[in-house]
Backbone as CSV, one residue per row, in Angstrom:
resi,resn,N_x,N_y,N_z,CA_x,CA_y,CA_z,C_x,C_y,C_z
1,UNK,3.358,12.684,-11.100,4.561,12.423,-10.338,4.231,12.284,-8.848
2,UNK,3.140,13.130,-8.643,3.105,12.938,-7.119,2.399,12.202,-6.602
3,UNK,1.375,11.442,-7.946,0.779,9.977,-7.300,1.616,8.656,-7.220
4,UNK,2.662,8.515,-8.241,3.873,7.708,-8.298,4.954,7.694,-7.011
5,UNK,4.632,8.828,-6.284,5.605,9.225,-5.439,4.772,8.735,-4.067
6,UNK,3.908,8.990,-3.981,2.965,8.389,-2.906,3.195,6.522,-2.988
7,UNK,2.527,5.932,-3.997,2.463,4.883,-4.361,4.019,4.402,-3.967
8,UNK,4.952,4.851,-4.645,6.389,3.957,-4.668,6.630,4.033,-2.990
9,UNK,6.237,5.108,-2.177,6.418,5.378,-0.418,5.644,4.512,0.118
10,UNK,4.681,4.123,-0.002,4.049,2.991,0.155,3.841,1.653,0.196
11,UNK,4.369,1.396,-1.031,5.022,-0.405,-1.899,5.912,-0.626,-0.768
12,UNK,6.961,0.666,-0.731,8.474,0.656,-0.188,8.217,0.448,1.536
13,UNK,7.339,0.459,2.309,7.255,1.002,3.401,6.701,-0.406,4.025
14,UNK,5.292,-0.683,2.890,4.548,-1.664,3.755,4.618,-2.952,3.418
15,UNK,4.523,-3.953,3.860,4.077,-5.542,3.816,3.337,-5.397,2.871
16,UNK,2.926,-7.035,2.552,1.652,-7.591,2.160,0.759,-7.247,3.211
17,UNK,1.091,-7.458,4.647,-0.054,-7.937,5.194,-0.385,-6.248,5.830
18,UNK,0.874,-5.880,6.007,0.222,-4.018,6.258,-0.759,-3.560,4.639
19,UNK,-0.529,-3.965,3.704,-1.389,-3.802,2.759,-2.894,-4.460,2.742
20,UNK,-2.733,-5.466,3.421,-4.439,-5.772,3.612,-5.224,-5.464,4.760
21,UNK,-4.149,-4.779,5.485,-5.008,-4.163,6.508,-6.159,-3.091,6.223
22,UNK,-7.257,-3.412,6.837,-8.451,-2.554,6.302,-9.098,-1.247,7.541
23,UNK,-9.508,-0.594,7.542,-10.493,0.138,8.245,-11.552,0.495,7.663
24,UNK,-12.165,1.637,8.415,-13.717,1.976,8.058,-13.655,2.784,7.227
25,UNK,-14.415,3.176,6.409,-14.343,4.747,5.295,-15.685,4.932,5.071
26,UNK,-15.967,5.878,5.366,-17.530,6.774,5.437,-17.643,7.246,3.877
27,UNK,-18.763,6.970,3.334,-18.778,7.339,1.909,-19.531,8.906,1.997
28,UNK,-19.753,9.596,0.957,-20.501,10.768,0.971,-22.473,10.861,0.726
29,UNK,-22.406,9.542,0.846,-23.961,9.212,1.231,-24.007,8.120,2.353
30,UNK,-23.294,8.586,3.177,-23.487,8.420,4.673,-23.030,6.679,5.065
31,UNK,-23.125,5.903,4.011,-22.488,4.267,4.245,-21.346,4.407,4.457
32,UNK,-20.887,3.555,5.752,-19.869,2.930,6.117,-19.364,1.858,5.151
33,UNK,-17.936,1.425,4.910,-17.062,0.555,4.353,-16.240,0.362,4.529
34,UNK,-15.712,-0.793,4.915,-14.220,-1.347,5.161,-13.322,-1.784,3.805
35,UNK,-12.717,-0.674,3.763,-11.527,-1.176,2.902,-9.890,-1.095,3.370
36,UNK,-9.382,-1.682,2.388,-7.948,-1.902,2.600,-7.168,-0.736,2.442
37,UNK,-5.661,-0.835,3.015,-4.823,-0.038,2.654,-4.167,0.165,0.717
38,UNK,-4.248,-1.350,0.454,-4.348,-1.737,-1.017,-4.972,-1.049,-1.753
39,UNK,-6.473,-1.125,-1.516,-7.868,-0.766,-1.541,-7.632,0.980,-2.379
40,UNK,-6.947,1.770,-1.164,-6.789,3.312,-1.379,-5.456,3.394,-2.124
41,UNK,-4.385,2.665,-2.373,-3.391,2.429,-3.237,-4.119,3.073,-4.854
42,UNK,-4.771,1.766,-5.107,-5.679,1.531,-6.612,-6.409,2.855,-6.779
43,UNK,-7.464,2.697,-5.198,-8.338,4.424,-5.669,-7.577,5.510,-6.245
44,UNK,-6.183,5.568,-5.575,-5.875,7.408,-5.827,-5.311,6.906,-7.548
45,UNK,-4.544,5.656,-7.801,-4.417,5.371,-9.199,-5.372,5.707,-9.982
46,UNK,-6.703,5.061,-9.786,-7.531,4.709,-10.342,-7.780,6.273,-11.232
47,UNK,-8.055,7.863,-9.973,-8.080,8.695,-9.888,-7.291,9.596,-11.110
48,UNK,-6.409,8.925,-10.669,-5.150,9.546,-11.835,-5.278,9.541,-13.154
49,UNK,-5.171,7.929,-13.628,-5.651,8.133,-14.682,-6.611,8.538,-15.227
50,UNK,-8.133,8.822,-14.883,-8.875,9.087,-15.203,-8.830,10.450,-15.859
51,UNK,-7.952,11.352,-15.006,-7.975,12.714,-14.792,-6.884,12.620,-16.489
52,UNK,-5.898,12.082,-16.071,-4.860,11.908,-17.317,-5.384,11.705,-18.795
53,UNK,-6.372,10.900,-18.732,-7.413,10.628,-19.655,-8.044,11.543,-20.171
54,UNK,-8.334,12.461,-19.081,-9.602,13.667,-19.715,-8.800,14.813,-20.306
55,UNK,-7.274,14.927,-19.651,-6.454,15.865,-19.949,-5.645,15.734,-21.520
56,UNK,-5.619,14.429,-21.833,-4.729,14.067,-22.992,-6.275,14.344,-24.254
57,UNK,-7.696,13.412,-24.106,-8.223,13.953,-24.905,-9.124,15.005,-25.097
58,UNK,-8.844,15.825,-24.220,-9.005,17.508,-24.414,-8.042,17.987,-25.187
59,UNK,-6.800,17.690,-24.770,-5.406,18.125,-25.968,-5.668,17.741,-27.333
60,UNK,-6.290,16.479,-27.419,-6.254,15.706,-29.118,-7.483,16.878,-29.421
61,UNK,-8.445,16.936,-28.896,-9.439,17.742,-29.454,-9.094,18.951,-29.607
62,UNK,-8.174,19.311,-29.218,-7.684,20.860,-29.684,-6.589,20.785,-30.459
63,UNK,-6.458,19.741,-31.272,-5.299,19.600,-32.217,-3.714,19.619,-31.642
64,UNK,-3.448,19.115,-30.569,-2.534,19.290,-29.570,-1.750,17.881,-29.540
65,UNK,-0.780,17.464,-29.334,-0.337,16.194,-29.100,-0.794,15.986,-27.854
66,UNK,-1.459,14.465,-27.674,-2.064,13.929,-26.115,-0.954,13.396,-25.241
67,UNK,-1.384,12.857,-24.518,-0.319,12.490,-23.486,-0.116,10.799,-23.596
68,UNK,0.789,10.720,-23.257,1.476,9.372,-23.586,0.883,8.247,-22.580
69,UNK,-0.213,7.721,-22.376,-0.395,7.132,-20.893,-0.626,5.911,-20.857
C-alpha cells in the first residue's frame, strides 16, 4: 500500500517531462549514474514485487494460501 501510495503521489503530481528529468545516483560500488525520476518510479516497483514474490512463495511452501500478485 505504501508503494502504491508513493507511486499514485507521483503519476498525480508530475509531467511527462518532470518524469524524465534525471540526476546523478551514486551506486554502492562507488559509480556514478544518471537516472530518471521514471527511472526510481519502476526501481521502488520493481522492489516490491520482488519482496511480494518471496513473501507469497514462502506462504505456498508452508502450506499457506500465497498472495494474489
Amino acid at each position: 500500500e505504501d508503494t502504491w501510495t508513493f507511486i499514485e503521489s507521483r503519476l498525480h503530481r508530475w509531467t511527462p517531462a518532470d518524469a524524465a528529468e534525471t540526476f546523478l545516483d551514486e551506486a554502492e560500488d562507488g559509480q556514478v549514474h544518471e537516472v530518471s525520476r521514471s527511472w526510481v518510479i519502476y526501481h521502488v516497483l520493481e522492489h516490491d514485487l520482488h519482496h511480494g514474490s518471496e513473501i507469497s512463495l514462502i506462504l505456498g511452501m508452508n502450506g499457506l494460501q500465497p498472495l494474489e500478485i
